[in-house]
VOBA-1610 file (N, C-alpha, C; in pm, whole numbers, padded with zeros to 5 digits, always signed):
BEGIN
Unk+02111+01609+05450Unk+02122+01464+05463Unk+01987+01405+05505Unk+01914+01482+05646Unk+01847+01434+05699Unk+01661+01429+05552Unk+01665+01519+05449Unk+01623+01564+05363Unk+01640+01406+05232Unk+01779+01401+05155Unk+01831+01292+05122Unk+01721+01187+05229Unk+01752+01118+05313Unk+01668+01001+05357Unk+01540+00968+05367Unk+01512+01110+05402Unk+01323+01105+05406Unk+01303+01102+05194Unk+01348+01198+05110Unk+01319+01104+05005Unk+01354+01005+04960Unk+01413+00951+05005Unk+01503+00762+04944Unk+01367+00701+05048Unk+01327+00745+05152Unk+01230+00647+05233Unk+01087+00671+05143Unk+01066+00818+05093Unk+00936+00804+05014Unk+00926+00738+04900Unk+01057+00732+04849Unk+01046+00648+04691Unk+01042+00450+04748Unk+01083+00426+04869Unk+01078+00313+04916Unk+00957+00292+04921Unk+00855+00335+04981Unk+00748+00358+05022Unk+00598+00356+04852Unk+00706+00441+04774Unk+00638+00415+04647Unk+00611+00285+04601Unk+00767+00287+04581Unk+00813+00143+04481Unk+00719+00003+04561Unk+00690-00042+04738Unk+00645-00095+04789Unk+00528-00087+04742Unk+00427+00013+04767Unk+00271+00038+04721Unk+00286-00003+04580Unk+00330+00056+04483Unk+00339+00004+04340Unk+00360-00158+04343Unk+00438-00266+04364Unk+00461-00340+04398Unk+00308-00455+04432Unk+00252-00401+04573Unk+00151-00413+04639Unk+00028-00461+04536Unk+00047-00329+04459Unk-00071-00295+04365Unk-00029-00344+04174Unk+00056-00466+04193Unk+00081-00499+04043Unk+00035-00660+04100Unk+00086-00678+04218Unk+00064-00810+04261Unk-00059-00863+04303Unk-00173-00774+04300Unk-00293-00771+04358Unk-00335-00859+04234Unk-00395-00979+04247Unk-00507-01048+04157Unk-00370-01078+04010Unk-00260-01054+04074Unk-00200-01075+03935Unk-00206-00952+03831Unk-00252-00858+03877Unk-00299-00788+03772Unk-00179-00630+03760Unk-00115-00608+03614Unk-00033-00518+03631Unk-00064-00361+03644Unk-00038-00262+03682Unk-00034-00147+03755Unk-00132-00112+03618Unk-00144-00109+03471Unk-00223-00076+03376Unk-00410-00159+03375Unk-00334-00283+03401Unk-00457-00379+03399Unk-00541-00286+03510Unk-00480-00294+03618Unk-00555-00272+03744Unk-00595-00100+03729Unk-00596-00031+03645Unk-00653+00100+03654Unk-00738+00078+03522Unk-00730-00049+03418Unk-00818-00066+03365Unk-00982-00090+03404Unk-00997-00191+03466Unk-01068-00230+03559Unk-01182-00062+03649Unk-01068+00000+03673Unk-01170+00143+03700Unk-01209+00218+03618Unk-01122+00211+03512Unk-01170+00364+03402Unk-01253+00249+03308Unk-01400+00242+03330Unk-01497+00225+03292Unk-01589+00252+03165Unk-01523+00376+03136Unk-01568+00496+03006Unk-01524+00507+02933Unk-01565+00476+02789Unk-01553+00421+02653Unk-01601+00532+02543Unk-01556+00617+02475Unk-01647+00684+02362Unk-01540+00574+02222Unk-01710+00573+02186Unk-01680+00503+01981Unk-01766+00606+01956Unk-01673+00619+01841Unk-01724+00648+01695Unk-01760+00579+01657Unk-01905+00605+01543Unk-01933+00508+01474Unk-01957+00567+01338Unk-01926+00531+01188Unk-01984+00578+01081Unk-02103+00585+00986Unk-02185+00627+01121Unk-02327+00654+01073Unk-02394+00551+01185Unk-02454+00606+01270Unk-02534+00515+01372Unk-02637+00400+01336Unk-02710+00509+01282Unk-02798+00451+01193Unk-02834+00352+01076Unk-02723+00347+01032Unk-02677+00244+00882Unk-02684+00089+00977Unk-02769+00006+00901Unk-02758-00116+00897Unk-02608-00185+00926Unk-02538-00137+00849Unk-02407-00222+00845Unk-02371-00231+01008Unk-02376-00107+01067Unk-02333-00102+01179Unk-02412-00093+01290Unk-02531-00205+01293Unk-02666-00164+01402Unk-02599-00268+01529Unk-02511-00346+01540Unk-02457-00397+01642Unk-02411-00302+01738Unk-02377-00210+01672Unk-02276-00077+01769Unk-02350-00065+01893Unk-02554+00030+01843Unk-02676+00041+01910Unk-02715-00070+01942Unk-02746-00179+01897Unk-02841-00301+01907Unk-02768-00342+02072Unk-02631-00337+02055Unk-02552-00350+02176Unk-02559-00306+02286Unk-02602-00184+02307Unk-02635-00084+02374Unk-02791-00122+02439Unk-02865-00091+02343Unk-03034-00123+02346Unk-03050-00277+02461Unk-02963-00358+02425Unk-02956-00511+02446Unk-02909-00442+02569Unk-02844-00368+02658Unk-02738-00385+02787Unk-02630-00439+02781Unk-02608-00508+02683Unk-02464-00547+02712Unk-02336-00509+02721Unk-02361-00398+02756Unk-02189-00331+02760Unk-02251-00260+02895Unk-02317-00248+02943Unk-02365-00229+03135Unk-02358-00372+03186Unk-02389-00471+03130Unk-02340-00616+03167Unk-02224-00618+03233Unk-02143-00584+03109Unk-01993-00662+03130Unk-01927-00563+03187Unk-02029-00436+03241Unk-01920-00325+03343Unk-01819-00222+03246Unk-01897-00166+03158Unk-01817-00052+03034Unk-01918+00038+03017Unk-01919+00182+03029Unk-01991+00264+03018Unk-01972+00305+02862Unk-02026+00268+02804Unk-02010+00343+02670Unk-02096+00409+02604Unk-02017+00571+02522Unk-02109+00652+02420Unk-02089+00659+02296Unk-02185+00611+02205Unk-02174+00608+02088Unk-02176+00750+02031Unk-02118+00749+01969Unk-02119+00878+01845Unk-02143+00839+01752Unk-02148+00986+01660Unk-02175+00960+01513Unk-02106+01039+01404Unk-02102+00983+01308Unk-02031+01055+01156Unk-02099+01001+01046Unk-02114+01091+00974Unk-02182+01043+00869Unk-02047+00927+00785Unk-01938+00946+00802Unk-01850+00843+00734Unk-01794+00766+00793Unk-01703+00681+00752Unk-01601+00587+00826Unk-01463+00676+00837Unk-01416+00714+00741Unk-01318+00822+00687Unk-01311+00915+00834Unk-01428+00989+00808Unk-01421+01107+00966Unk-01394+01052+01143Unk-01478+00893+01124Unk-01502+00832+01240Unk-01353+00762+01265Unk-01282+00740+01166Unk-01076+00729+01157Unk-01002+00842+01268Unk-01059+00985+01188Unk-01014+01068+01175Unk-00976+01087+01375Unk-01149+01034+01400Unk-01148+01080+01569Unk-01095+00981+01640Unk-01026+00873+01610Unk-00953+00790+01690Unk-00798+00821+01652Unk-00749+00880+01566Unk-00622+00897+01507Unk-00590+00996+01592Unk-00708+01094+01634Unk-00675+01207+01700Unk-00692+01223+01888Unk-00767+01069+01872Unk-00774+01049+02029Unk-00865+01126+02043Unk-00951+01164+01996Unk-01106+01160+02048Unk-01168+01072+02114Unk-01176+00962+02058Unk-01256+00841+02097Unk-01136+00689+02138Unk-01196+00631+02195Unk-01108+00513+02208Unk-01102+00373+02093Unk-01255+00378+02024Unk-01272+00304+01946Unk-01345+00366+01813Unk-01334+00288+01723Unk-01472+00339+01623Unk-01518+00192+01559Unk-01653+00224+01549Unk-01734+00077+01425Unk-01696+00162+01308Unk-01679+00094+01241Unk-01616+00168+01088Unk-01562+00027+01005Unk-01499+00032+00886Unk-01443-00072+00806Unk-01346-00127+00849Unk-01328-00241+00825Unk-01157-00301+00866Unk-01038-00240+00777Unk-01119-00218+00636Unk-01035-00139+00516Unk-00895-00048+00591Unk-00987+00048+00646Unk-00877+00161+00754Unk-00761+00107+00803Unk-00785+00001+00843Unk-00670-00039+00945Unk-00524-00058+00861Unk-00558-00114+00706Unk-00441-00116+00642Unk-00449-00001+00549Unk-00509+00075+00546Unk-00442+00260+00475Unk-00388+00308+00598Unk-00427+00277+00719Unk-00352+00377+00783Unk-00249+00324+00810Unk-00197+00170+00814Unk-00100+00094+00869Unk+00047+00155+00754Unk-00006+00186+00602Unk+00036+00251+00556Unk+00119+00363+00596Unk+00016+00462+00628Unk+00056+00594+00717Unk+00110+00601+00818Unk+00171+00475+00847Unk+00212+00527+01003Unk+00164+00499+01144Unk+00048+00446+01102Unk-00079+00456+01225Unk-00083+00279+01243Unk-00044+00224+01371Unk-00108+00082+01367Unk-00261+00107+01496Unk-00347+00072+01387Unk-00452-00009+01396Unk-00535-00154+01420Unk-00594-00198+01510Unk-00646-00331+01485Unk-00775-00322+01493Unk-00838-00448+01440Unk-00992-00486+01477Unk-00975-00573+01532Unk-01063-00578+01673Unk-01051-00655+01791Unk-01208-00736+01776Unk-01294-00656+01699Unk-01439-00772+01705Unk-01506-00717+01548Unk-01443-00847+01472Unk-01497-00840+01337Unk-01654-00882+01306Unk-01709-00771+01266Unk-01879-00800+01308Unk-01941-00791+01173Unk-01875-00804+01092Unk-01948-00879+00938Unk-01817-00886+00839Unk-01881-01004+00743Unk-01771-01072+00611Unk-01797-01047+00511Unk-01888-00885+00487Unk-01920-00856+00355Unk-01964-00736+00338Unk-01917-00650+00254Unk-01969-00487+00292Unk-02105-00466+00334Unk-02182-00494+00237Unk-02328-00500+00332Unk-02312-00363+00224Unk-02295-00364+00108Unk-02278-00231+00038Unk-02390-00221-00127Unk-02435-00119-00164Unk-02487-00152-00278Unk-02423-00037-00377Unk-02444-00115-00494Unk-02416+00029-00575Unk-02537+00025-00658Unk-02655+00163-00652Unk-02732+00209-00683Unk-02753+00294-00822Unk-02818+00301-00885Unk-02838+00369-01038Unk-02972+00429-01025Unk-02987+00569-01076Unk-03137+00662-01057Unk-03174+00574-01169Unk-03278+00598-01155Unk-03402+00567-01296Unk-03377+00637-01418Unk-03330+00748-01383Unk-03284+00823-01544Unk-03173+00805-01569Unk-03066+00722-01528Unk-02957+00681-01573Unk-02935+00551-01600Unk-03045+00491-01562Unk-03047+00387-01546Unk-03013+00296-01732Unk-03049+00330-01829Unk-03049+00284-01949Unk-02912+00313-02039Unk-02813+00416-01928Unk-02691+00411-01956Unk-02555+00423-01905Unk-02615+00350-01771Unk-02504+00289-01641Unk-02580+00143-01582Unk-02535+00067-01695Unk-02575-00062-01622Unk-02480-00136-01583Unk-02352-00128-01525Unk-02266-00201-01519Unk-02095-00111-01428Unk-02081-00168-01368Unk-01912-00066-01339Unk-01858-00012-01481Unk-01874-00095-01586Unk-01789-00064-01737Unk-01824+00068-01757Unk-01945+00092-01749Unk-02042+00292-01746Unk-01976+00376-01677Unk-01890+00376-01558Unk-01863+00438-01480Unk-01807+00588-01531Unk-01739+00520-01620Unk-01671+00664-01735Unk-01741+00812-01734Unk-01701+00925-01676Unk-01766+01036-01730Unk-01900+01054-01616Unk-01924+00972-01547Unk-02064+00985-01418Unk-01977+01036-01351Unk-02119+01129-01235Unk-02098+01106-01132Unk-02216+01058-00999Unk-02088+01013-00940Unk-02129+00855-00845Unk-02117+00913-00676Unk-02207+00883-00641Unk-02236+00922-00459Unk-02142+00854-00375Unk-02114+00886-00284Unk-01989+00812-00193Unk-02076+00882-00064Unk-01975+00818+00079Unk-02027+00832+00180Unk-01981+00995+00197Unk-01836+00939+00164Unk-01723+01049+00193Unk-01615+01051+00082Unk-01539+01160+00042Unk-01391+01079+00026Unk-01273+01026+00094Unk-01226+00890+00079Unk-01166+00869+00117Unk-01230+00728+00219Unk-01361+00709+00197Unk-01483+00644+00287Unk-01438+00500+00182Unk-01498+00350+00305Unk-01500+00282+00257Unk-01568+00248+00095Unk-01658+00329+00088Unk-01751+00354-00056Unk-01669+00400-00131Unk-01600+00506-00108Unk-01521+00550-00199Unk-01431+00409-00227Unk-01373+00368-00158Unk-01242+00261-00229Unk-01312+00176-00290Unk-01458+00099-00261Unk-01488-00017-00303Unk-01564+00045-00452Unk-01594+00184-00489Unk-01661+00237-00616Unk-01494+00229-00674Unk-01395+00301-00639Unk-01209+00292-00737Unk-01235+00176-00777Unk-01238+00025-00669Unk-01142-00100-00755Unk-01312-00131-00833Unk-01400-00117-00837Unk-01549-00180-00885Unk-01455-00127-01057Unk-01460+00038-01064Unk-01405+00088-01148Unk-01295+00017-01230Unk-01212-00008-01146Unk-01045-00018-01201Unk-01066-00194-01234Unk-01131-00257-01212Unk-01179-00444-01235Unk-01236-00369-01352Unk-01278-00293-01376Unk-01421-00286-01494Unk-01357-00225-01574Unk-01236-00158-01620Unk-01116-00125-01707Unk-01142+00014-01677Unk-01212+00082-01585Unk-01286+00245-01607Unk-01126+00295-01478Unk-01061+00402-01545Unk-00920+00470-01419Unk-00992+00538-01337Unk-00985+00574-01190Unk-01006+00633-01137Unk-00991+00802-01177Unk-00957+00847-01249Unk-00957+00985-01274Unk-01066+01027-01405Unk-01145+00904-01460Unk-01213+00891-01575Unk-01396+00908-01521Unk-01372+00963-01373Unk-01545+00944-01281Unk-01518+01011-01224Unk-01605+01051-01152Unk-01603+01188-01049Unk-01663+01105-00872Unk-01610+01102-00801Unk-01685+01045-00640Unk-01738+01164-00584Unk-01842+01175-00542Unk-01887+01312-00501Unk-01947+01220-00347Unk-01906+01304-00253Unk-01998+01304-00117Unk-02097+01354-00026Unk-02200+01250-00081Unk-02329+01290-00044Unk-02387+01220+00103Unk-02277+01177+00138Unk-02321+01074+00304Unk-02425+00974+00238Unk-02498+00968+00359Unk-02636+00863+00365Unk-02746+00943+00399Unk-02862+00835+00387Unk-03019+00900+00404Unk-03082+01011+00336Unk-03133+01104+00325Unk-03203+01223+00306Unk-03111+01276+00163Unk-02975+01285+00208Unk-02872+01426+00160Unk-02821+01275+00056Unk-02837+01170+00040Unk-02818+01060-00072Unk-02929+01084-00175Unk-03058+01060-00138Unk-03140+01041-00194Unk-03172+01169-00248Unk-03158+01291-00196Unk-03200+01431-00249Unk-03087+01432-00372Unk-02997+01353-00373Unk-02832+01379-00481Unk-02883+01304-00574Unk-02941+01186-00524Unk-02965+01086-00641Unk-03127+01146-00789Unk-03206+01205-00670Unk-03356+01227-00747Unk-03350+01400-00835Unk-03206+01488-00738Unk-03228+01597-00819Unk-03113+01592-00941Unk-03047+01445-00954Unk-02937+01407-01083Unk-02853+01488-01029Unk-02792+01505-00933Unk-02627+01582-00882Unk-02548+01431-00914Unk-02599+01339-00915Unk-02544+01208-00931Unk-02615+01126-00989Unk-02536+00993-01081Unk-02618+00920-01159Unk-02635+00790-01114Unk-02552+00749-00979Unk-02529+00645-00896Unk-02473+00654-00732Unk-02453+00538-00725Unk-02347+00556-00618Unk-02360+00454-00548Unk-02276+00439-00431Unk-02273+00342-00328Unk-02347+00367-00193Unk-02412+00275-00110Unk-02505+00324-00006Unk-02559+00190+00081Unk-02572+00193+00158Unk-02634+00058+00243Unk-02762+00084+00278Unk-02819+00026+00320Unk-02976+00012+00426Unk-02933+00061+00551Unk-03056+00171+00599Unk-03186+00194+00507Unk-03200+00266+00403Unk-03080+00348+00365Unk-03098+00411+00246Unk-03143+00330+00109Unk-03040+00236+00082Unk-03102+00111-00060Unk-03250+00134-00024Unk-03310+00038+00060Unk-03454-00017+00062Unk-03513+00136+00010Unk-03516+00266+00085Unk-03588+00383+00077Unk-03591+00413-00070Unk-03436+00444-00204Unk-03454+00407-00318Unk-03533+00319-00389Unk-03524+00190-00360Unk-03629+00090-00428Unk-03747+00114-00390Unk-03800+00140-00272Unk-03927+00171-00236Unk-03991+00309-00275Unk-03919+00392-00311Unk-03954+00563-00362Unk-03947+00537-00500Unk-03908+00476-00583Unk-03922+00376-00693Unk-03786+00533-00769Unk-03675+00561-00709Unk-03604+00642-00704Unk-03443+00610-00747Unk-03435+00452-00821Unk-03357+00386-00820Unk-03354+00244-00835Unk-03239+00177-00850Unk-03280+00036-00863Unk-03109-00020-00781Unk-03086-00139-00782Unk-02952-00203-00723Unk-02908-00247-00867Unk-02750-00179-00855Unk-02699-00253-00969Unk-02624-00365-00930Unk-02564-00340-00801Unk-02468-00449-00769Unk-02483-00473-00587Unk-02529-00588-00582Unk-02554-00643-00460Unk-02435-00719-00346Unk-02383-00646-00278Unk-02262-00704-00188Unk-02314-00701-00026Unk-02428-00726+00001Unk-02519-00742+00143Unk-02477-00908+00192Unk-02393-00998+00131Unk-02458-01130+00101Unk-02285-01181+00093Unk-02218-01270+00166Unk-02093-01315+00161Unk-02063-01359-00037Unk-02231-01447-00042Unk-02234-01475-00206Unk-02194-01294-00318Unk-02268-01197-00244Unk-02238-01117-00316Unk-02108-01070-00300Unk-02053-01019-00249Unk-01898-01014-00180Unk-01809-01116-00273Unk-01830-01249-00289Unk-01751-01327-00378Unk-01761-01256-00538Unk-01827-01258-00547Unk-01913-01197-00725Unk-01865-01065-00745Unk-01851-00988-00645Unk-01838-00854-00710Unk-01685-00836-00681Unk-01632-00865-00584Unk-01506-00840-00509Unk-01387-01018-00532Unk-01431-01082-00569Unk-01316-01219-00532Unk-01334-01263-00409Unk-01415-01229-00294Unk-01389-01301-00203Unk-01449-01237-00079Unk-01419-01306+00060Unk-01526-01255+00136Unk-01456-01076+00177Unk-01526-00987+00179Unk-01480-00870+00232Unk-01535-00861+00362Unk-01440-00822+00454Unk-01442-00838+00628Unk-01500-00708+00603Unk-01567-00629+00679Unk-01640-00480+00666Unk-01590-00400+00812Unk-01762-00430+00865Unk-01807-00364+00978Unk-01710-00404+01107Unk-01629-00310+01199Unk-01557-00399+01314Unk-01542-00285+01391Unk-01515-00332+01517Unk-01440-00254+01621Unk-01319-00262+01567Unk-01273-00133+01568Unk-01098-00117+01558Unk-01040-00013+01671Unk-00943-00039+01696Unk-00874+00086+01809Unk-00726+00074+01781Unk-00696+00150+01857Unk-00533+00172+01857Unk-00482+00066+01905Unk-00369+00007+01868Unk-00328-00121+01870Unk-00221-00070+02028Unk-00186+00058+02037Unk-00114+00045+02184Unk-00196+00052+02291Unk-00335+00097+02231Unk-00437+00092+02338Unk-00560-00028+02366Unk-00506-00081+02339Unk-00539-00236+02287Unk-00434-00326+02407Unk-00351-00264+02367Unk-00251-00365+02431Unk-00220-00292+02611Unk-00257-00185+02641Unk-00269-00135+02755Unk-00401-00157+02834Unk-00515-00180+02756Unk-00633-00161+02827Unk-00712-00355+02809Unk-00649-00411+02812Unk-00677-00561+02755Unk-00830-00606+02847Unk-00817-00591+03003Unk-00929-00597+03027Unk-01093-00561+02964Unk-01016-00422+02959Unk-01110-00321+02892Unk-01192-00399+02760Unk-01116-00443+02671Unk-01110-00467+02523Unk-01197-00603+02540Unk-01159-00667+02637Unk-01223-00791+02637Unk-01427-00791+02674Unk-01412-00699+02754Unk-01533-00657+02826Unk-01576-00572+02633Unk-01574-00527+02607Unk-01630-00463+02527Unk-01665-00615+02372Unk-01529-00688+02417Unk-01518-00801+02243Unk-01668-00889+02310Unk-01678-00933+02484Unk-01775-01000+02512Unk-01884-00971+02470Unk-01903-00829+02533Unk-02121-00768+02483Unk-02089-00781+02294Unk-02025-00710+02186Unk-02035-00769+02102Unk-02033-00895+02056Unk-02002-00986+02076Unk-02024-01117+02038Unk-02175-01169+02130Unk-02221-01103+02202Unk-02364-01170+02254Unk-02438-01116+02212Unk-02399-00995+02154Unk-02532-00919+02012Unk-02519-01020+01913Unk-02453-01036+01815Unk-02400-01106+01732Unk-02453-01235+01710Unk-02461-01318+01854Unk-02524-01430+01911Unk-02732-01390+01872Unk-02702-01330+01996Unk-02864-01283+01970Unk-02957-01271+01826Unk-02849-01151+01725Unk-02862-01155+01579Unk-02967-01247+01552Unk-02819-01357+01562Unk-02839-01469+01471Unk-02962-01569+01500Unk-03011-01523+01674Unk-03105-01615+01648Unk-03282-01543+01701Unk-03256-01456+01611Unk-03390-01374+01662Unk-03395-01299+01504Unk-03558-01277+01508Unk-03600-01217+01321Unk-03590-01086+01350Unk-03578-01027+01190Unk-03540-00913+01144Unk-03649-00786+01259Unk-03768-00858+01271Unk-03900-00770+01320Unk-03837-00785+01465Unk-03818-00868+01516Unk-03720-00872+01623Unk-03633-00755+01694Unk-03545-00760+01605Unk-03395-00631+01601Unk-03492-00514+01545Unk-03539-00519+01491Unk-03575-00342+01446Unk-03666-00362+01596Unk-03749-00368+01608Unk-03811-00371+01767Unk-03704-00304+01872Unk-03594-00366+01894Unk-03487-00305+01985Unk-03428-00155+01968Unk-03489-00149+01825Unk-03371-00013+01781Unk-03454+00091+01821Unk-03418+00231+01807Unk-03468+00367+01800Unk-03551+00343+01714Unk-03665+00426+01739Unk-03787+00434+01647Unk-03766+00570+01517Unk-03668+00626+01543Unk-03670+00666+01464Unk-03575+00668+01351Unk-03508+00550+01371Unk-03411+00465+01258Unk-03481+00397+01142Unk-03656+00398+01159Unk-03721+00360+01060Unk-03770+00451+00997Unk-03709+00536+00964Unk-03759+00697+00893Unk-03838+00583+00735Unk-03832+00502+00676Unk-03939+00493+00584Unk-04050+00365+00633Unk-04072+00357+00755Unk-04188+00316+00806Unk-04080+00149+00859Unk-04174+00102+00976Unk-04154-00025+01012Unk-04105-00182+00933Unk-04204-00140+00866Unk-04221-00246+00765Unk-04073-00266+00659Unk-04028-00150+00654Unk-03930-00121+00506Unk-03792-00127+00609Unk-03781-00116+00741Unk-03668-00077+00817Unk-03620-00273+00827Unk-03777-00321+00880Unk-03750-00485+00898Unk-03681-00547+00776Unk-03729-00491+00653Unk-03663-00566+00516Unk-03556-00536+00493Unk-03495-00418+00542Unk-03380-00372+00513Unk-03252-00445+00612Unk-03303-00453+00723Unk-03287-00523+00817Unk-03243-00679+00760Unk-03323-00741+00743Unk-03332-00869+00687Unk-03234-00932+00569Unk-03285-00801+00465Unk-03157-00754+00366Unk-03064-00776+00369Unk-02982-00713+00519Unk-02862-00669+00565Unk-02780-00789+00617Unk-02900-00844+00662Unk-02816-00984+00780Unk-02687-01084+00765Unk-02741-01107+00674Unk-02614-01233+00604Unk-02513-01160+00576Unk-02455-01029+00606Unk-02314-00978+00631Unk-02219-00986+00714Unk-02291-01034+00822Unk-02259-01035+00975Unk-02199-01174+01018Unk-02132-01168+01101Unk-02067-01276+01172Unk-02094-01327+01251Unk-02112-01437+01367Unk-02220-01503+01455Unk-02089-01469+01576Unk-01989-01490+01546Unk-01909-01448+01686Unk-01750-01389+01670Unk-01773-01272+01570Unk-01654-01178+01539Unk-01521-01188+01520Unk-01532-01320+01453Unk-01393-01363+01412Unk-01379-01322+01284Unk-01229-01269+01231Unk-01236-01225+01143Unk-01214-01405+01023Unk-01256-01354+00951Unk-01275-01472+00804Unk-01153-01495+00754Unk-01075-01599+00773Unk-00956-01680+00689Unk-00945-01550+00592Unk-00939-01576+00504Unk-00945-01521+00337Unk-00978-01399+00351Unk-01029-01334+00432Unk-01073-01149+00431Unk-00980-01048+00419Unk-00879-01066+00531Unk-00766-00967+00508Unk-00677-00974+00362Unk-00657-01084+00312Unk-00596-01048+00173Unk-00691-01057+00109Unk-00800-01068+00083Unk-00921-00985-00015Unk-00900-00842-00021Unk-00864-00769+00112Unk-00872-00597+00122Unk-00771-00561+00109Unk-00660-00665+00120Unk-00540-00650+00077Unk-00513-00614-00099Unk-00572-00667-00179Unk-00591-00700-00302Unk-00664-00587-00396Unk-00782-00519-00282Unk-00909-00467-00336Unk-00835-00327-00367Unk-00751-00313-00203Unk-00717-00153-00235Unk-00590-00164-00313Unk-00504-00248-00339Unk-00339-00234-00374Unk-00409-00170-00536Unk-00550-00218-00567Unk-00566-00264-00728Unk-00585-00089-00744Unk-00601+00000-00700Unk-00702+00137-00712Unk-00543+00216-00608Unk-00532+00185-00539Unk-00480+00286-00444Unk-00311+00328-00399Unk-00244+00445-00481Unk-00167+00471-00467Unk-00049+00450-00356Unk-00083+00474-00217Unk-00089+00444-00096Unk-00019+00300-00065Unk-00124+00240-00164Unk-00059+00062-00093Unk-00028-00017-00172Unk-00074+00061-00296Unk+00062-00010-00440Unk+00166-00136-00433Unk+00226+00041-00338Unk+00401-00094-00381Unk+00442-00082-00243Unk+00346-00079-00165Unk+00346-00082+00005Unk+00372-00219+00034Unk+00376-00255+00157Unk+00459-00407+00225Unk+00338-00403+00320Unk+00226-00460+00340Unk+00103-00461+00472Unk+00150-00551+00540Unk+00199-00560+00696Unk+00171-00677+00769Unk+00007-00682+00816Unk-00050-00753+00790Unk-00163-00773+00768Unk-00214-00823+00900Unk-00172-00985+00947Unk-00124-00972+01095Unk-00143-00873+01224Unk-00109-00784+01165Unk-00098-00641+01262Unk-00227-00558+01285Unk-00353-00650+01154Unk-00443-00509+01133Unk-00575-00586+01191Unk-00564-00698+01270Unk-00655-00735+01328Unk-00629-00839+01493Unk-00692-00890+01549Unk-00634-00990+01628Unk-00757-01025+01656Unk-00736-01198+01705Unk-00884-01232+01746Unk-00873-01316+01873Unk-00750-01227+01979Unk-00755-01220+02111Unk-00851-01280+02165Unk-00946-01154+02163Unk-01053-01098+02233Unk-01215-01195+02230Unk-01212-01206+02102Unk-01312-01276+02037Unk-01339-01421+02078Unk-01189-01484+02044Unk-01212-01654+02058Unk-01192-01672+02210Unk-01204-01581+02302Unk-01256-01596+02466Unk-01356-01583+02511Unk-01439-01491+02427Unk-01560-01420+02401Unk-01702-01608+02459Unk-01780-01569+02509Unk-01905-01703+02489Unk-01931-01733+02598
//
């Protein structure tokens, strides 16, 4: 008995402290252990790639020691792999495509992007010089083969529908994955491939090694309309949508320092931002990293809201190519929120 009371008095004793500690600042028993766990790993798909220099630039800038978030960037050469480590709870976040959020919403997996940090792939599709006189167009696609990041990588889906708009089936081309940088350009110059898809700094390093040319330009919201119908949302923070909804403090502190990169971006030159970055992100010299840089810009968003019209653009892009989401039902709704963002300033 005397046993019985002393635990009914310790669970009293709980339930009180718990209590204590939900009512503190208003803040609930999750919020308030948010607030301490400080430590953040992202993935990112490819550190280095232009598309995603907010991830670092963020970092470089302080702003995520600002707003009180310890965070470590990682790396993958894809978006695909950098999925892979948040699906599996590796990481808490990844910079990667918004694309993901509705293949996996597909699968089973809800996903959101909490800080949409560009409205346009920021993507090129590239042609060697020796193929060049008989792949001028997606209609060529037939019978090549074409560089991807990864399979299954945002490159990969946006080379399917380029294809499947251009009457060419996806089983009529080969996607081979050659990542970015070095292991692109070694695919492209020794003809393992006759094209492919690739961002800056890789593009600029092609045009400048005179190793290639741009067939199709989507760096540019204008290009994004032209090649795709409309603006394509890209580059974003995405995380698990239950961890999203448990760690809200957290999320907010992280949506703030991105949107004051973002800010900054927009009002500082290309020579500027490469200045902030690793020096050795300009593997083809200063000069070619700033243009690429510059290149890149007009993809980006000034304060990470995702774009009216974006989600059913990607809605559209993949249903057209991709088995998966065909005759799938997307709440679309579900695959982003802009919480975080429009508090953000």
């Amino acid at each position: 008995m005397r046993t019985a009371l002393k635990f009914s008095a310790a669970l009293a004793a709980a339930a009180l402290a718990l209590t204590t500690l939900t009512a503190c600042g208003g803040k609930s028993g999750a919020a308030a252990m948010d607030d301490k766990n400080g430590k953040i790993k992202i993935m990112v798909g490819g550190l280095d790639k232009v598309i995603y220099l907010p991830a670092r630039l963020t970092q470089q800038l302080g702003y995520f020691e600002d707003e009180g978030v310890h965070v470590t960037l990682l790396t993958e050469p894809a978006g695909v792999q950098a999925t892979t480590s948040l699906v599996s709870g590796d990481v808490e976040g990844v910079v990667g495509f918004y694309d993901h959020t509705l293949d996996l919403q597909v699968k089973g997996k809800q996903v959101e992007s909490v800080v949409q940090l560009a409205h346009a792939p920021g993507e090129v599709e590239v042609v060697s010089n020796k193929a060049a006189s008989e792949l001028t167009s997606p209609k060529d696609f037939k019978g090549k083969k074409l560089g991807v990041t990864g399979l299954g990588s945002s490159t990969d889906f946006l080379t399917k529908y380029l294809a499947v708009k251009n009457g060419v089936q996806t089983n009529e081309f080969t996607p081979v994955a050659v990542g970015a940088g070095q292991t692109f350009l070694s695919a492209l110059q020794q003809g393992s491939i006759q094209g492919g898809m690739t961002t800056d700094p890789t593009a600029a390093q092609i045009v400048d090694k005179n190793l290639g040319k741009v067939l199709i330009d989507m760096r540019t919201p204008e290009g994004s309309q032209k090649a795709l119908g409309g603006p394509y949302p890209s580059s974003s923070l995405y995380m698990n949508t239950d961890w999203v909804n448990s760690h809200k403090g957290t999320v907010r502190k992280l949506a703030n320092a991105f949107v004051k990169t973002l800010k900054w971006m927009s009002t500082h030159t290309p020579e500027q931002i490469a200045a902030k970055m690793p020096s050795d992100y300009a593997q083809g010299g200063k000069e070619l990293y700033a243009q690429a840089i510059k290149d890149t810009l007009p993809m980006f968003t000034e304060d990470g809201v995702m774009p009216a019209d974006g989600p059913a653009t990607v809605e559209r892009v993949l249903k057209a190519f991709s088995p998966n989401l065909k005759n799938a039902t997307v709440d679309l709704k579900k695959t982003y929120t802009t919480e975080f963002v429009k508090k953000s300033g």
